[in-house]
C-alpha positions as CSV (number, residue, x, y, z in Angstrom):
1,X,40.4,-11.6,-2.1
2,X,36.9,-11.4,-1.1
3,X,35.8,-7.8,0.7
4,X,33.9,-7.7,3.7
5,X,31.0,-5.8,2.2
6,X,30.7,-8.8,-0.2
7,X,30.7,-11.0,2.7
8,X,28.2,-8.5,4.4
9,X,25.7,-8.7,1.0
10,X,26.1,-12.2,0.8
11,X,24.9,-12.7,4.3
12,X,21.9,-10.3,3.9
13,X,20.8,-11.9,0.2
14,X,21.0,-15.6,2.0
15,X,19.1,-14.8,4.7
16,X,16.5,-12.8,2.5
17,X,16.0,-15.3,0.5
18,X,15.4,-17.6,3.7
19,X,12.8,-14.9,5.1
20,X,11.3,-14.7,1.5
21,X,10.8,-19.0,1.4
22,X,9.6,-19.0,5.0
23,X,6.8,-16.5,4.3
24,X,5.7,-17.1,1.0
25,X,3.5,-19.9,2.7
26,X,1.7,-17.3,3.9
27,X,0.6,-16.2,0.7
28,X,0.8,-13.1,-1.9
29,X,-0.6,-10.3,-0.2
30,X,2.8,-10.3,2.3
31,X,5.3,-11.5,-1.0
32,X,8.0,-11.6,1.1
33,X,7.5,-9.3,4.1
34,X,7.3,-9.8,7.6
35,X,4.0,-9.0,8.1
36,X,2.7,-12.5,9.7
37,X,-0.6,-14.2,11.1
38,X,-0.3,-12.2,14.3
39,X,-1.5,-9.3,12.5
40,X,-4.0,-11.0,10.5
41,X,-5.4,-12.7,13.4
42,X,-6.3,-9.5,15.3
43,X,-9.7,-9.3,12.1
44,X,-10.5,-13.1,13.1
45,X,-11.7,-13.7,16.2
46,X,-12.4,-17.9,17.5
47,X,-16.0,-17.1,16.7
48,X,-15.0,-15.0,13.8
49,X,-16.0,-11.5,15.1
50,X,-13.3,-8.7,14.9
51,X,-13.7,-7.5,18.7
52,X,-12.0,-10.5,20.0
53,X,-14.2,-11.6,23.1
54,X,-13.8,-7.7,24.5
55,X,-17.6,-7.9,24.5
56,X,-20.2,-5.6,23.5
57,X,-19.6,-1.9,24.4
58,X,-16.3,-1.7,25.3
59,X,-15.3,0.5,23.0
60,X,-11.7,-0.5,22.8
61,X,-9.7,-1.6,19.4
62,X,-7.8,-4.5,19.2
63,X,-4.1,-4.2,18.9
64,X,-1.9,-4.8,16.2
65,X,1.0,-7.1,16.8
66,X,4.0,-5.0,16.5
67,X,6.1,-5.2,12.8
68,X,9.6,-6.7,13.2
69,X,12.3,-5.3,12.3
70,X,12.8,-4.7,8.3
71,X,15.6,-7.4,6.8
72,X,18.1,-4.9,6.0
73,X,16.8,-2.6,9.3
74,X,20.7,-2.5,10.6
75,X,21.8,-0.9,7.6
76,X,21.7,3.1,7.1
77,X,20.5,5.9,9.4
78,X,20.4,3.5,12.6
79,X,24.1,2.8,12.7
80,X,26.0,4.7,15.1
81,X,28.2,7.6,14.3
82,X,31.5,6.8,14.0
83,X,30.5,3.3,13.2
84,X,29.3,3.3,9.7
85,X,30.9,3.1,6.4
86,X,31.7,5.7,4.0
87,X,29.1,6.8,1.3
88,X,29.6,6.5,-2.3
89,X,31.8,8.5,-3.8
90,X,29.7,11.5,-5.7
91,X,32.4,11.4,-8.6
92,X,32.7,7.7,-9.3
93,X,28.8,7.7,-8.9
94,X,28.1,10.1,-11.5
95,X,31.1,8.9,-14.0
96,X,29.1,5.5,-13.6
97,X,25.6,6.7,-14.1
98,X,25.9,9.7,-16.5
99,X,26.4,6.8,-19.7
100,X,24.1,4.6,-18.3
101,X,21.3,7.9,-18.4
102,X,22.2,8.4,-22.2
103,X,20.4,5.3,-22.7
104,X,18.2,5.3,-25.8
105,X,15.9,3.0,-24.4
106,X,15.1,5.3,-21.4
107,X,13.4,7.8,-24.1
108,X,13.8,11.7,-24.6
109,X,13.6,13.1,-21.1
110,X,15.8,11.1,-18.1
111,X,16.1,12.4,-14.5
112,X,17.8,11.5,-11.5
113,X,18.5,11.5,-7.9
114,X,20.8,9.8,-5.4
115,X,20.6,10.4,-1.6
116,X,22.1,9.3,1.3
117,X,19.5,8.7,3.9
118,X,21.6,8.6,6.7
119,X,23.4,12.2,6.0
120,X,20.7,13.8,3.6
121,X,23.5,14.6,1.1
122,X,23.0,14.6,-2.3
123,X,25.0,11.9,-4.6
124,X,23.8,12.2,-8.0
125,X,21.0,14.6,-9.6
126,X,20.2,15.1,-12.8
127,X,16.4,17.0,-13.3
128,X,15.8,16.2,-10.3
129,X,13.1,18.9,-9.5
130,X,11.5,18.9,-13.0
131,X,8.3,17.0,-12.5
132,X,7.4,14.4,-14.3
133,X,4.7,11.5,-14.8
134,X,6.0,9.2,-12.0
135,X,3.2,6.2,-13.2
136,X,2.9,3.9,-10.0
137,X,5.9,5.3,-7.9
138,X,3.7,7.9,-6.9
139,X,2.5,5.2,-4.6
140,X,5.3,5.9,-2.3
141,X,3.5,9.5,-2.0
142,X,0.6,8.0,-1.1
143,X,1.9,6.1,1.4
144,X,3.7,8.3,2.9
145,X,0.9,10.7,3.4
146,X,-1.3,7.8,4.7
147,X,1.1,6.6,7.3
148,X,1.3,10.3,7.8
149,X,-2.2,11.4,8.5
150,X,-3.5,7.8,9.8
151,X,-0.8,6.4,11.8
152,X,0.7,2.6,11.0
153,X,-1.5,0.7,13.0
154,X,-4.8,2.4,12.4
155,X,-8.1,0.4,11.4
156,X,-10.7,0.6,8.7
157,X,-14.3,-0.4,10.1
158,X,-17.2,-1.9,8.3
159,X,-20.0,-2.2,10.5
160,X,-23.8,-3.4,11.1
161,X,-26.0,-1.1,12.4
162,X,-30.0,-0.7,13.0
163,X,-31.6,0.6,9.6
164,X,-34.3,3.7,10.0
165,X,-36.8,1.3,8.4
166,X,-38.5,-1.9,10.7
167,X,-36.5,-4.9,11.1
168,X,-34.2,-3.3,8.5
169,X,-30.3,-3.8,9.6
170,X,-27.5,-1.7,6.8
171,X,-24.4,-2.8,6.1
172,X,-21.9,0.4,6.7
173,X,-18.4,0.5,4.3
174,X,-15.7,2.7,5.8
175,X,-13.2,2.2,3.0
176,X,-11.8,-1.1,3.8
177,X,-9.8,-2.0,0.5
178,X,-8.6,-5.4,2.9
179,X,-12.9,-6.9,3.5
180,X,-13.1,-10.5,2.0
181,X,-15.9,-12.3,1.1
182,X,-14.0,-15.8,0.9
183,X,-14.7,-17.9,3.5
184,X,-10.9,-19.6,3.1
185,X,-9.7,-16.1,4.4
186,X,-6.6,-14.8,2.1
187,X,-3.3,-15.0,3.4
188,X,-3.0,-11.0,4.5
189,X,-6.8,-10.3,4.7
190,X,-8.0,-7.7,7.1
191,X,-12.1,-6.9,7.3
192,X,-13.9,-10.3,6.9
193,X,-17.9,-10.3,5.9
194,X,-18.0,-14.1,6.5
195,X,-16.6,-13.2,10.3
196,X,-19.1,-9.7,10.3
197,X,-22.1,-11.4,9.6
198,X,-21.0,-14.6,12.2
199,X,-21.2,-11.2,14.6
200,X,-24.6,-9.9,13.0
201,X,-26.5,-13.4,13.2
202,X,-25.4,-13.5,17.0
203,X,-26.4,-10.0,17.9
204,X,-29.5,-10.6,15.9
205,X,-30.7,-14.0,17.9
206,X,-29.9,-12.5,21.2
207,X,-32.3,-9.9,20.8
208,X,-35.2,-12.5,19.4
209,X,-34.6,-11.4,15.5
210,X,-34.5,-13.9,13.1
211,X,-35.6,-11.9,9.9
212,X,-34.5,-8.7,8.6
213,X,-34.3,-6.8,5.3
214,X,-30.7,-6.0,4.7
215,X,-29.7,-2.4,3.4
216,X,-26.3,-0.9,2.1
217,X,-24.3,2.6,2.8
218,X,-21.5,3.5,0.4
219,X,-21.8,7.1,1.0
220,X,-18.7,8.1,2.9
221,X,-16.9,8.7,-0.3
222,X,-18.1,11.1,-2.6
223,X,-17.3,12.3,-6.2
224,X,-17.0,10.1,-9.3
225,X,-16.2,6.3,-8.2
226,X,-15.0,6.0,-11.9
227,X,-11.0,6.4,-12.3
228,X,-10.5,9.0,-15.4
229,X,-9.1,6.5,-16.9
230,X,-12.8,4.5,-17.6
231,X,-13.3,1.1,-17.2
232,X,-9.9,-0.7,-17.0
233,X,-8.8,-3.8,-15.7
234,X,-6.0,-2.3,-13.5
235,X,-8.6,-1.0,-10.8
236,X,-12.0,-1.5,-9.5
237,X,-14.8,1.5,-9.0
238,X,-13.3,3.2,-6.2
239,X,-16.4,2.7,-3.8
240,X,-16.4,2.8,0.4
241,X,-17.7,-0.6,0.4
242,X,-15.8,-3.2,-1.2
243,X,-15.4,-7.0,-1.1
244,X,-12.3,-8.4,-2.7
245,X,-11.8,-5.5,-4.4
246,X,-14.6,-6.6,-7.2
247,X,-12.9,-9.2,-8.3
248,X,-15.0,-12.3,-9.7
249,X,-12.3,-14.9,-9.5
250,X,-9.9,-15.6,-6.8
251,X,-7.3,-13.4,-7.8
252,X,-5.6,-11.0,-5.2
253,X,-3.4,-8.7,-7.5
254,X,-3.1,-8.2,-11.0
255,X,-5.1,-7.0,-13.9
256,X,-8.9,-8.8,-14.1
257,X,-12.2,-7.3,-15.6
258,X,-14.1,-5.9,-12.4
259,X,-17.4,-6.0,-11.1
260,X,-20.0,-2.9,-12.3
261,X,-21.4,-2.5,-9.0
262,X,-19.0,-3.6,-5.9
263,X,-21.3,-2.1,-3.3
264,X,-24.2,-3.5,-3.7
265,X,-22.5,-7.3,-4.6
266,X,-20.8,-6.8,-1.4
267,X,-24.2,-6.5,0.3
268,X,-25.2,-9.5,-2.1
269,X,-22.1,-11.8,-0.3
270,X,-23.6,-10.6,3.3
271,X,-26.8,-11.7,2.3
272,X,-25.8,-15.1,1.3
273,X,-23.7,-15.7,4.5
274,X,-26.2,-14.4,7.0
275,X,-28.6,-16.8,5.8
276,X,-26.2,-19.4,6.0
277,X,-26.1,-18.5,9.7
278,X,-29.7,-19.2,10.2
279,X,-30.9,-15.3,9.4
280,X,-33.5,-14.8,7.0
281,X,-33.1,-11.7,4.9
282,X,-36.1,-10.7,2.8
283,X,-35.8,-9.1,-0.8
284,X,-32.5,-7.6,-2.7
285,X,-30.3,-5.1,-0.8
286,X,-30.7,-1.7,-1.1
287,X,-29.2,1.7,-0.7
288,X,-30.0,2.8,3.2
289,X,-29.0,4.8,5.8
290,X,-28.7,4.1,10.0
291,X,-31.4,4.6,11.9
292,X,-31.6,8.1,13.8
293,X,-29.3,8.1,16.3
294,X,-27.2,5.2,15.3
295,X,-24.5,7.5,13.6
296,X,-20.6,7.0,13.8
297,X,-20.9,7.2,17.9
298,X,-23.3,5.0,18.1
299,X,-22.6,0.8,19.4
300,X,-23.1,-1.4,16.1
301,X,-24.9,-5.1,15.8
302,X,-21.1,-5.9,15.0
303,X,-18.0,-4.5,13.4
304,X,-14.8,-6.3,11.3
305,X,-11.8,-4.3,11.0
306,X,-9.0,-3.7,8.1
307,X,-5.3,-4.9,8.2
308,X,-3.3,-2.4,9.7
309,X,-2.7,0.8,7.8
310,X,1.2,-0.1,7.9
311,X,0.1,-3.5,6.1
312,X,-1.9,-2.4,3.5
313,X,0.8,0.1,2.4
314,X,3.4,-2.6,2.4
315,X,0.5,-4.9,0.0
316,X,-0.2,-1.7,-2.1
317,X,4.2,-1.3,-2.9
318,X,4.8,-4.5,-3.1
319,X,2.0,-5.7,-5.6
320,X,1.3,-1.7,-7.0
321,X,-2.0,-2.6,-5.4
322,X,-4.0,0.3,-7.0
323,X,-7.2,0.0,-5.3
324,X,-5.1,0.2,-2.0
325,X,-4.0,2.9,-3.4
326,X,-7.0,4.9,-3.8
327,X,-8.5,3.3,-0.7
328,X,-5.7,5.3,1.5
329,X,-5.8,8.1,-0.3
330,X,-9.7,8.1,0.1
331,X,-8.7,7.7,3.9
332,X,-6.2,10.2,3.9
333,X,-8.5,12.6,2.8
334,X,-11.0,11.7,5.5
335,X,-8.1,12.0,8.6
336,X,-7.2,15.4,6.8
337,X,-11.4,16.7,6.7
338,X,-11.2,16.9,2.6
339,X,-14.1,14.9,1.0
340,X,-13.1,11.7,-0.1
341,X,-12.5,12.0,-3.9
342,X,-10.3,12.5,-5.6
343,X,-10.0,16.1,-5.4
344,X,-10.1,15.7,-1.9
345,X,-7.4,13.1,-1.7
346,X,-5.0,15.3,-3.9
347,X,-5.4,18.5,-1.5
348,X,-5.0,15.9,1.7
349,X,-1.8,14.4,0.4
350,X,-0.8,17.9,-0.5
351,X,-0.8,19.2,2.6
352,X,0.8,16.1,4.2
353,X,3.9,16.4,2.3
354,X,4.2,20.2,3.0
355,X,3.7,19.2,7.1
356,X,6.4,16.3,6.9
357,X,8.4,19.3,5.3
358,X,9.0,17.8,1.7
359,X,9.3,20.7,-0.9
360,X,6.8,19.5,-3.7
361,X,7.1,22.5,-6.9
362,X,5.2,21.4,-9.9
363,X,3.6,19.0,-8.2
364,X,0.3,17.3,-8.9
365,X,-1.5,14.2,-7.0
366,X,-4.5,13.6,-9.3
367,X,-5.1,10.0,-7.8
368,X,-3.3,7.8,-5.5
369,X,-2.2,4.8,-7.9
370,X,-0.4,6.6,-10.7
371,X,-2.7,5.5,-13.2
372,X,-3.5,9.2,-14.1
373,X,-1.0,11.3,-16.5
374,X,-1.6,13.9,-14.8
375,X,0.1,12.9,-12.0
376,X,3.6,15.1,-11.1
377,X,6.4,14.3,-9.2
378,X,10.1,15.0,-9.1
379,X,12.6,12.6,-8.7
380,X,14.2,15.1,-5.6
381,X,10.9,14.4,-4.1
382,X,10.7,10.7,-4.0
383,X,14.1,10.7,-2.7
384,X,13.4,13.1,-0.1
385,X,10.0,10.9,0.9
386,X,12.7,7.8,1.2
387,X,15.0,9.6,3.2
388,X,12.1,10.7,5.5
389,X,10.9,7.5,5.9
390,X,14.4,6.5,6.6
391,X,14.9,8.5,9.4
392,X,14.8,7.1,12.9
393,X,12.8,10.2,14.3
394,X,10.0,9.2,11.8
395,X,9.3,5.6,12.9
396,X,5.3,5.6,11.4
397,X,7.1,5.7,7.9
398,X,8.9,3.0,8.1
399,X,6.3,0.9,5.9
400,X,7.5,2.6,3.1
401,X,10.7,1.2,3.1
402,X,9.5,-2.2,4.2
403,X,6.8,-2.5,1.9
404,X,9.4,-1.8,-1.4
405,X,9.6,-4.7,-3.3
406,X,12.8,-6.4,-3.2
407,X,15.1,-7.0,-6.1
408,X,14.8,-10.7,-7.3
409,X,12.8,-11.9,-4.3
410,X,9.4,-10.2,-4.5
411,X,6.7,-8.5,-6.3
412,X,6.4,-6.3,-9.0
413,X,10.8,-7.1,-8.6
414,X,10.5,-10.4,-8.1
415,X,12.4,-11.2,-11.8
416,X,14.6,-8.3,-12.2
417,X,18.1,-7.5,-10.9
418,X,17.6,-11.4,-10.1
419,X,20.5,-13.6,-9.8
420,X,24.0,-12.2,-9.9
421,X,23.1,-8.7,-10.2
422,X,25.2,-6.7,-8.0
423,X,21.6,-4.9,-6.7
424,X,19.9,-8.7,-6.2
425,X,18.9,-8.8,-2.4
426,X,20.0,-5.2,-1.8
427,X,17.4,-3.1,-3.8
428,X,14.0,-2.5,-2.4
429,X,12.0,-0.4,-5.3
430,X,9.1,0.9,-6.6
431,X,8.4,0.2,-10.0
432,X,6.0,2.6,-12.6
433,X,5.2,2.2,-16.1
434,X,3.0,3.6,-18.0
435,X,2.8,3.8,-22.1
436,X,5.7,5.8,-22.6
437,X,6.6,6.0,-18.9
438,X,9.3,4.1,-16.9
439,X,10.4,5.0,-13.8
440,X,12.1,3.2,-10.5
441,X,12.6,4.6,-7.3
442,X,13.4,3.5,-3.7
443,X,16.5,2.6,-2.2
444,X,20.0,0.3,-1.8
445,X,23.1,-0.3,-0.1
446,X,25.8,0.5,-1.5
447,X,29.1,-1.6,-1.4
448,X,30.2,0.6,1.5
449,X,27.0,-0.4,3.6
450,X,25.6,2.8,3.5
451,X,21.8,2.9,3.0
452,X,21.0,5.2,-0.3
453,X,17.6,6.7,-2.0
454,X,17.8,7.0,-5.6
455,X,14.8,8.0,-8.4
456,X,14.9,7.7,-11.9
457,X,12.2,9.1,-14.3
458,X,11.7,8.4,-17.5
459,X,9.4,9.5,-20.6
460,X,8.7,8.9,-24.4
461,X,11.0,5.4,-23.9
462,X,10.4,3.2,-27.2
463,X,9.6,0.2,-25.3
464,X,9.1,-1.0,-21.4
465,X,11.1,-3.3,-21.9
466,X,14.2,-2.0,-22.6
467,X,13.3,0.7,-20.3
468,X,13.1,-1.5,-17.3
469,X,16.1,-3.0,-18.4
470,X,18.6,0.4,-18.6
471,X,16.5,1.3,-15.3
472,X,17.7,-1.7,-13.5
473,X,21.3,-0.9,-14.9
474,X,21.2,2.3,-13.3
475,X,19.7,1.0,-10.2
476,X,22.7,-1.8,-9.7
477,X,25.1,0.5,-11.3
478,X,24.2,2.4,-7.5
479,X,24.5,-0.3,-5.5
480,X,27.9,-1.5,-6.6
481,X,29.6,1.9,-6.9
482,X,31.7,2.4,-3.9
């Protein structure tokens, strides 16, 4: 006899995987969200400005369309009282996970914990305040303290403005990790150069220019631009003015050898396409500031905005985006008045975990991609961020659960707990591996229908591998124990 949570899961996985084939036309950066072109459209203008025709002066942002509703957003906290299921049992849960932990392939040191989000109670723990290297789940951190300090539909500007030298104009990055070069505009894109400098060239003609020299300001961030980790595929210089995030081919995630200078060849792309709009622009770009007066209050020649900040943290989960994940953490700092470096980002993300009232011992935020070791989190923490974000009084968090990649559908999940896994549909997770570090955090329904947070850290595992594999176990293991 079929159960009616079975029924329930069936429902949701079928019309998942509708949602997924519907918006996968819209390309990789959403992988299977709901984020959709009214979003994107508010960064491309007709003309291809980013103020859409509210004219010079005025000052006012353009809205962000609003996010619907996540596809398992009836599930969990929301339900009435009285109306939703019963959690797992804690017993049955731990008798099912406890052998699952002793896993070889999860290495020396395992820990663990299980939450319902809708109660707060715990289901399962095992170590779960010892901190440990989370590798990219700390991304969830980051987000949370982004959406936290930001708000979900604030804006990253790039701007034009007037340069202190004659007929000089300086191209002005404010973090964007969403600006695109590309005139064929990525499905997801946010900032747009092609669109800024469509702005610039008809700023510049109104006011009789038709020559300038073009200059370039990186400086809102400060410190090293290098990750610790040196020069690594995995992420670009982390600089406040970026096209594409340095990337030479047409790639939009993944691993690819970087460009050594991203500033400067995103003044180099704004070159090229304001002389394709009939602007001359004499010598190489170079380092610059504004002219006096024509600081962050003053009007620019013309501005392009990011994606929503509640899109580029569901892009940064779902593809473990790490230069999204330095770019918030960069902004974080900035909304918190730290510098923006790293040192800055890890005492801004700090302080907004202690103000959403997540208890953090042990912990350490040395970046905000997880690519650093010295990164420390607690599994208890992770499942306390979920829970937070889960809770209908905390409505700007939401991205964090909607931004999790889902379990045989999409991103960095897209091939595991696929097919007839109990978890397949259900699971929305946050995958981190490092050498020697595994881990997998976010949450599931259970077969009772209750929505549940769970972590698992690993260390000194033998293999990824079979490290992902015994953490997917453990994950399903939670969604089908009732």
């Amino acid at each position: 006899m079929v159960k009616s949570w079975q029924l329930i899961a069936g429902a949701a996985v079928a019309g998942l995987a509708l949602s997924v084939a519907a918006v996968a036309a819209a390309g990789p950066w959403d992988s299977g969200q709901r984020k959709a072109e009214r979003d994107r459209a508010a960064s491309w203008g007709l003309t291809g400005g980013a103020d859409h025709g509210r004219g010079p002066g005025s000052g006012l942002l353009p809205q962000a369309a609003p996010s619907a509703p996540g596809v398992l957003g009836a599930i969990g906290p929301g339900v009435p009282q009285g109306q939703a299921a019963v959690p797992a049992a804690s017993g049955k849960l731990a008798a099912a996970l406890k052998p699952l932990l002793a896993d070889p392939a999860l290495g020396t040191v395992r820990t663990a914990s299980v939450v319902d989000t809708a109660t707060g109670q715990v289901l399962y723990e095992s170590g779960a305040r010892d901190a440990m290297t989370p590798a990219s789940t700390v991304k969830i951190v980051t987000a949370a303290a982004a959406l936290s300090a930001l708000g979900p539909e604030h804006r990253i500007r790039t701007t034009v403005v007037p340069g202190a030298a004659p007929g000089q104009i300086v191209l002005v990055g404010g973090g964007d990790p969403s600006l695109t070069a590309k005139k064929k505009r990525p499905a997801g894109s946010g900032g747009s150069l092609v669109a800024l400098a469509a702005d610039t060239a008809q700023a510049l003609k109104a006011a009789g220019t038709d020559t300038v020299t073009l200059g370039y300001d990186d400086s809102l961030y400060t410190g090293p631009a290098r990750h610790p980790i040196g020069v690594n595929p995995n992420i670009a210089l982390v600089t406040a003015l970026m096209a594409d995030e340095g990337r030479p081919d047409d790639s939009t995630s993944g691993p690819v050898d970087r460009t050594e200078d991203p500033s400067k060849d995103a003044a180099r792309a704004f070159r090229t396409l304001l002389t394709e709009r009939g602007i001359k622009v004499t010598g190489e770009p170079a380092e610059a500031k504004a002219a006096a007066g024509a600081g962050a209050s003053a009007q620019p020649l013309a501005t392009t905005l990011s994606t929503p900040v509640a899109g580029l943290v569901e892009r940064m989960l779902t593809n473990s985006d790490n230069d999204i994940a330095e770019a918030l953490a960069r902004q974080t700092a900035l909304a918190s008045g730290q510098p923006a470096s790293f040192e800055g980002a890890e005492k801004a993300v700090a302080a907004k975990l202690a103000a959403l009232g997540v208890d953090s011992p042990g912990s350490r935020f040395a970046d905000g991609s997880g690519l650093s070791r010295a990164d420390k989190v607690s599994a208890g923490l992770l499942t306390g961020l979920l829970a937070k974000a889960a809770d209908p009084q905390r409505p700007e968090l939401r991205p964090v659960l909607t931004g999790l990649p889902v379990a045989g559908f999409t991103g960095t999940l897209r091939g595991r707990n696929a097919g007839t896994s109990p978890a397949a549909g259900l699971l929305r997770a946050k995958t981190g591996t490092l050498t020697g570090v595994n881990s997998l955090s976010g949450t599931v329904v259970d077969s009772s229908g209750r929505l549940l947070a769970f972590a698992f850290l690993t260390a000194n595992a033998p293999g990824p591998e079979g490290a992902e594999k015994a953490l997917d176990k453990l994950a399903a293991a939670v969604a089908a124990t009732s």
